[in-house]
C-alpha positions in Angstrom: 89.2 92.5 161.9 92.5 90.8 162.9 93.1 90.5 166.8 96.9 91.2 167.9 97.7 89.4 171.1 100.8 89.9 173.2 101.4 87.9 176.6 100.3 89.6 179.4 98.8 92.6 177.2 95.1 93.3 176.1 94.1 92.2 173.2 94.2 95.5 170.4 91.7 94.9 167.4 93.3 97.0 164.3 91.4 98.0 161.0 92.2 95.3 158.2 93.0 98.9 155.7 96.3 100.2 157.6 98.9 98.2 155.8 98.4 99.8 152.2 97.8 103.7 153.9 101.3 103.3 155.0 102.6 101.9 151.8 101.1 105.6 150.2 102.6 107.5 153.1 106.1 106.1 152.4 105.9 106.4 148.0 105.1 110.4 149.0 107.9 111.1 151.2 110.6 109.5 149.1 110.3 112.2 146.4 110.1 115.4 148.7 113.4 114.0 150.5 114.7 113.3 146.9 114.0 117.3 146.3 115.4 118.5 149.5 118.5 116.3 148.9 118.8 117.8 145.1 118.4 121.6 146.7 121.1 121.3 149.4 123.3 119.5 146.6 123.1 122.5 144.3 123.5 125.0 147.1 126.6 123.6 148.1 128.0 123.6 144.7 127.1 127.1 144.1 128.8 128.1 147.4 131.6 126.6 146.8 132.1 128.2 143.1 131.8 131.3 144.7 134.3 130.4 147.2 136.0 129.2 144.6 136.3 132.8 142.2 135.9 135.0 145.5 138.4 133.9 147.2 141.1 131.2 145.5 141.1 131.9 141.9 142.3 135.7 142.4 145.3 134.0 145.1 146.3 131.6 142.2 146.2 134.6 139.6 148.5 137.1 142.2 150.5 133.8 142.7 151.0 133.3 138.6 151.7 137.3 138.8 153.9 136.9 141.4 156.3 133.7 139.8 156.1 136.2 136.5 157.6 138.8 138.2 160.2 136.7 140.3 161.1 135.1 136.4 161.3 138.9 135.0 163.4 139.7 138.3 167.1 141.5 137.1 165.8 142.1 133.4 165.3 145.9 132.0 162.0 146.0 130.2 162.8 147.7 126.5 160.9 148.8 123.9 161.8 147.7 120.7 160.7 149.1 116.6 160.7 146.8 113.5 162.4 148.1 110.9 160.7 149.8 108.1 161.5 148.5 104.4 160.1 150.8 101.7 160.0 150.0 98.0 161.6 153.8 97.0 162.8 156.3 99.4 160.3 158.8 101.0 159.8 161.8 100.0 162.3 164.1 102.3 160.5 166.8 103.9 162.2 169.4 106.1 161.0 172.8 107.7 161.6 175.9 106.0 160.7 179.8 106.8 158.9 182.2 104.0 160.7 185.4 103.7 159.6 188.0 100.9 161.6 188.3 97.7 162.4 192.1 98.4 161.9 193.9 102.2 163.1 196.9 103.3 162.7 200.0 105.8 162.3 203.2 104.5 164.0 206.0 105.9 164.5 209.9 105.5 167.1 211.7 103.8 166.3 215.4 104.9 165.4 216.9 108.1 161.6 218.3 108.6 158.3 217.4 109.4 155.8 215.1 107.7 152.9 217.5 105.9 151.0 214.0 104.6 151.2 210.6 104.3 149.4 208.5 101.8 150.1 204.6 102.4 149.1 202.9 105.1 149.8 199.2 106.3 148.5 196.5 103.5 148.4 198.9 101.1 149.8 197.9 97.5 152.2 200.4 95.9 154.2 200.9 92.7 157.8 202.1 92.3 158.2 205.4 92.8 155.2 206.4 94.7 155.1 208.7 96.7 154.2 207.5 100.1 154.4 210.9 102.3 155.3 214.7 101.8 158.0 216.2 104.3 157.8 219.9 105.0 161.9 220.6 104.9 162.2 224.6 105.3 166.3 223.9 105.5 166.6 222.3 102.4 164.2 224.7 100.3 166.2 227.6 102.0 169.7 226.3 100.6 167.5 225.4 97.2 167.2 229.1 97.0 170.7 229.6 98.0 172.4 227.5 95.3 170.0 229.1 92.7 171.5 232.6 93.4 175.1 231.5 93.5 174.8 230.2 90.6 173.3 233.3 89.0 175.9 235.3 90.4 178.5 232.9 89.3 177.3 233.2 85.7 177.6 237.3 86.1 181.2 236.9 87.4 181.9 234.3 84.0 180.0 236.5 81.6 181.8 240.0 82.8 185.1 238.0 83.0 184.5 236.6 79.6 184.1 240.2 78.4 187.3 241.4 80.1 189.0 238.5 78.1 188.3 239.8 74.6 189.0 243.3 75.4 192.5 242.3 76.7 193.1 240.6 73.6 192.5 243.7 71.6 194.7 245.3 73.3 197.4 242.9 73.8 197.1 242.5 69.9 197.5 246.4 69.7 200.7 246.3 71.9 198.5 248.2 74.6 199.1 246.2 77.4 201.5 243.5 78.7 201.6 239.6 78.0 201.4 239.2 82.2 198.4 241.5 81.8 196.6 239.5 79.7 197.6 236.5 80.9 196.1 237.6 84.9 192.8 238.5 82.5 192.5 235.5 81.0 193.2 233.5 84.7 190.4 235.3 86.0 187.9 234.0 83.3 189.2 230.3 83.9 188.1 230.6 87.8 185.0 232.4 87.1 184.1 229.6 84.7 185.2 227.0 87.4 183.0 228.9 90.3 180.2 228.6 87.6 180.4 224.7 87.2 180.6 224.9 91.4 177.6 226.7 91.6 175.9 224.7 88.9 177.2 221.1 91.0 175.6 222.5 94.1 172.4 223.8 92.2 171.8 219.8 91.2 172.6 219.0 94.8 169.9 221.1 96.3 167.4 220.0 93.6 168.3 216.1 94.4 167.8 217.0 98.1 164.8 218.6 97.5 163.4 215.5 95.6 164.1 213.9 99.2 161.0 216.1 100.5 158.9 213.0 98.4 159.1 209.6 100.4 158.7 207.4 97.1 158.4 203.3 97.1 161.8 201.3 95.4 159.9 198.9 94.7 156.7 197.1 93.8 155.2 195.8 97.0 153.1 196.0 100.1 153.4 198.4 103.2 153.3 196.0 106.0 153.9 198.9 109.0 154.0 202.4 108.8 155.9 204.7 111.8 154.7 208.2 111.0 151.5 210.7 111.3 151.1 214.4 110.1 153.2 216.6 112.2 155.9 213.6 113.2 159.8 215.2 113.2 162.0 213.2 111.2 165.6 213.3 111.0 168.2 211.8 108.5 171.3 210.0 110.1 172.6 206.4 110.1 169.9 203.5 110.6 170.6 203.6 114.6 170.3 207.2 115.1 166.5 207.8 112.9 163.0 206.8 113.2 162.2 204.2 110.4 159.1 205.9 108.2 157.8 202.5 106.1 158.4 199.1 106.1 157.6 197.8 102.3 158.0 193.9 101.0 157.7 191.9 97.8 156.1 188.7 98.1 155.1 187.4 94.5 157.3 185.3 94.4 158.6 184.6 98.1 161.7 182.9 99.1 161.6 179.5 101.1 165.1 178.7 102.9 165.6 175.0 104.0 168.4 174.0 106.0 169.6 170.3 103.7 171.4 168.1 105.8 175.0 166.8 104.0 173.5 163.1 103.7 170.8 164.5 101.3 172.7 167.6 99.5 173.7 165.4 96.3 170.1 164.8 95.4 169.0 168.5 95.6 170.3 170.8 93.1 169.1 174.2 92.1 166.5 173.6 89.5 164.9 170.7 91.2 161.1 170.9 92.1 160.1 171.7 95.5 156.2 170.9 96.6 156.0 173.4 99.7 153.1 173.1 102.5 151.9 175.2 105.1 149.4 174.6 108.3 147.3 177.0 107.2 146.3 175.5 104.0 146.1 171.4 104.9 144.6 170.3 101.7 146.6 172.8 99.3 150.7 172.4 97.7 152.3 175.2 96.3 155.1 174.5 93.5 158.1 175.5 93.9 161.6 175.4 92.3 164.7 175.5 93.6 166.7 178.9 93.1 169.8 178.9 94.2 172.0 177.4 97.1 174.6 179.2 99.9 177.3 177.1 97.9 178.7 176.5 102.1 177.6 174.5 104.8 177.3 175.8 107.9 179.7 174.9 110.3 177.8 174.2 113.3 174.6 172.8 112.1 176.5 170.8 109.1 174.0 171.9 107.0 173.7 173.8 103.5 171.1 176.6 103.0 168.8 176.5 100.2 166.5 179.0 98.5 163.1 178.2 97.0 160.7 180.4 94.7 157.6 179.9 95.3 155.4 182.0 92.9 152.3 183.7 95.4 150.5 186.0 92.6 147.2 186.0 94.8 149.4 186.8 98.2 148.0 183.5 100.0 151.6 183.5 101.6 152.9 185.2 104.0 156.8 186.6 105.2 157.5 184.8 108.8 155.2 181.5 107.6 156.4 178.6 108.4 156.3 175.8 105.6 157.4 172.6 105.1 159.7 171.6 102.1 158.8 168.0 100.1 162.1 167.0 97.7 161.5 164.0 95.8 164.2 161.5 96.2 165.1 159.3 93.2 166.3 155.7 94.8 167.3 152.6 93.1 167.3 150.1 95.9 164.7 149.8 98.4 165.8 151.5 101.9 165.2 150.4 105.1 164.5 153.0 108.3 164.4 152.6 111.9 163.5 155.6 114.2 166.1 158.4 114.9 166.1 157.8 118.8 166.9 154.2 118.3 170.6 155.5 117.1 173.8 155.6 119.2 176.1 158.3 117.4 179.5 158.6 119.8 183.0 157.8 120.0 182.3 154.5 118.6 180.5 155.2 115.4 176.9 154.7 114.7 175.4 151.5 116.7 171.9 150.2 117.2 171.1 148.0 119.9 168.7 144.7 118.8 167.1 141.9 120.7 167.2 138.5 119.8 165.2 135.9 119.6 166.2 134.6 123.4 165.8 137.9 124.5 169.5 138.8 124.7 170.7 142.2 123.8 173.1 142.6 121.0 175.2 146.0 120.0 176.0 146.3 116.2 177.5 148.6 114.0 175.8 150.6 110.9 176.1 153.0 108.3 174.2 155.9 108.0 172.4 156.8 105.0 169.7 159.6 104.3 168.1 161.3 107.1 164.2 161.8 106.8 163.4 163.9 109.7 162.0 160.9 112.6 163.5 158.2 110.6 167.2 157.2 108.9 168.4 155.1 106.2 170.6 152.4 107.3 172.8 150.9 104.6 174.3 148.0 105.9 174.2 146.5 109.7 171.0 145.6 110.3 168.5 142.8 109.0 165.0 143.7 108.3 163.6 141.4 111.0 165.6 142.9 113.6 163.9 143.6 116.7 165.4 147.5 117.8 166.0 149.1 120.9 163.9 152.4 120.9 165.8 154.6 123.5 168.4 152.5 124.3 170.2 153.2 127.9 173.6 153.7 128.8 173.6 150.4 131.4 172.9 148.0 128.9 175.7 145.6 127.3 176.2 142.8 124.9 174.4 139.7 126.2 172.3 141.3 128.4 169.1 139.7 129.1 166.0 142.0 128.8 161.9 141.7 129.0 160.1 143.6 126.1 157.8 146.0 127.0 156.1 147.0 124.1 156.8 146.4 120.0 156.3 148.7 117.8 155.3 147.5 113.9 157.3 149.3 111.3 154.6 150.1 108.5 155.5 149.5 104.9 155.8 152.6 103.1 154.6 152.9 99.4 156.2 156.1 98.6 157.2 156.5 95.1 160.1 158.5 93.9 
């Protein structure tokens, strides 16, 4: 034991063991205050990343929004199209509308009532078919009429006839009078002449008569019919009667296509013509071109063409609509941009571009072939020429812009 003594204090005896317990105490507490140190180190580094993507890093991105916006201040956002080259022109495909080869409403010629009908809508009928009976009690009357004038005609011919060689014999015997025989042989001239009459309106009854017979003019189907048993029918002009039949020919039907003038010297009657219809996605039907309105229309500037298009199974329709595909031979590669990206006015044909500063620029071009949504441009504009879809009235040479959205112009491998 080692005594500690202080002046004026009592003497305190203390174990000899206490100096190396206190030596352990201190080694353990250095690494739990090591640990507690490392904890509130990490915590404050988390907290201060979430501060950090909580609260400042959405300022500084509303701050970098913010300076964009004040840099895109005073410039018109466009949207601009490349340009599409193409090896060979494309195909040009405009809309057409299917009309039969032959249509027609059938009408009556006599006044009656229908005893029968025997075609009814779809059905398929041959020329001269009879499609209905109508009971005419008119017409069969003046049938009967024209029959007995004409026999009593021939009476009148045959006794005047005989009265003509008897006045001979006489005249020849100096029994009567040159004037005598000349009234005599008069009389036989106009009984021969209200014979032929009679005979002419005979013929005309019997073709009226014929009318009782609604017959097809042609080969076709009945696509409506008007009429039932007992239904009163008049003849008259086309405004004034009831229409009986409505009959069409579609093998082959007729496709008309408006051509516009740009594209008129490559299609020429004789030409193939690949015609398509919604109905039928997956299927073509060959066609050739017939025959052309050999005019343009004023207003639409446009020159009518007629396609035939054989349809022996009937798969098409009169009213369809279709699309027409011409193949277009081209030597030179063409190069398209979007109909709306156009300006037609006063000025010509213009196109507005943006450079590579972003600067607007207004340039003149030629038109070529028009493809429905896209032209041909011949000269004025560069394949890597960035163009104004849309363009607006306000803007101007030099005008500074900000692009909204670009549009890529995909090559087209179309072969003519």
């Amino acid at each position: 034991m080692i005594e500690y003594r202080e002046i004026g204090a009592p003497t305190v005896t203390k174990p000899m063991t206490e100096g190396p317990e206190r030596q352990r105490s201190d080694r353990t507490r250095r690494p739990r205050f090591m640990r507690k140190t490392l904890i509130a180190i990490t915590a404050l580094i988390v907290i201060g990343a979430g501060v950090y993507f909580l609260a400042i890093y959405p300022r500084i991105q509303n701050y970098q929004a913010l300076n964009a916006a004040a840099a895109a201040a005073g410039k018109k956002a466009v949207t601009v199209v490349e340009a599409t080259q193409t090896s060979s022109a494309p195909d040009l495909v405009l809309p057409g509308n299917i009309q039969a080869n032959q249509q027609t409403s059938i009408f009556a010629r006599v006044d009656g009532y229908i005893a029968r009908w025997y075609a009814d809508i779809g059905a398929h009928v041959e020329p001269g078919q009879v499609l209905a009976d109508i009971d005419a009690p008119q017409i069969d009357a003046n049938l009967r009429m024209a029959q007995a004038q004409l026999e009593l005609a021939e009476a009148n011919l045959k006794l005047a006839q005989t009265n003509s060689v008897r006045s001979r014999q006489l005249f020849q015997n100096h029994v009567i009078a040159q004037q005598e025989l000349d009234t005599v042989l008069a009389t036989e001239q106009v009984q021969k002449a209200t014979r032929d009459n009679a005979a002419a309106a005979l013929k005309s009854a019997q073709d009226m008569k014929a009318f009782e017979q609604i017959r097809a003019p042609f080969a076709g189907t009945i696509t409506a019919r008007f009429i039932d048993v007992g239904f009163l029918v008049t003849s008259g002009s086309v405004t004034s009667v009831h229409t009986l039949f409505d009959l069409i020919q579609s093998d082959p039907v007729r496709v008309l296509v408006q051509v516009p003038q740009a594209d008129i010297s490559s299609v020429k009657p004789g030409a193939p013509a690949t015609i398509t219809v919604d109905q039928y996605p997956d299927e073509a039907f060959a066609g050739k071109i017939a025959r052309d309105a050999g005019a343009f229309d004023p207003t639409s500037r446009t020159l009518l063409l007629e396609i035939d298009v054989p349809n022996p199974d009937g798969r098409l329709f009169a009213g369809m609509y279709a699309h027409a595909r011409f193949s277009l031979p081209s030597p030179t590669a063409a190069l398209l941009i979007p109909n709306n990206a156009i300006l037609i006015d006063a000025k010509g044909s213009r196109i507005v571009v943006v450079d590579a500063s972003n600067q607007i620029h207004i340039k003149s071009v030629k038109l070529g072939r028009d493809f429905g949504t896209k032209r041909e441009i011949l000269s004025g504009l560069d394949p890597q020429d960035r163009v104004v879809q849309n363009p607006a009235d306000d803007l101007h040479e030099g005008m500074p812009v900000s692009i909204q959205s670009t549009t890529q112009g995909a090559q087209d491998k179309t072969t003519s």
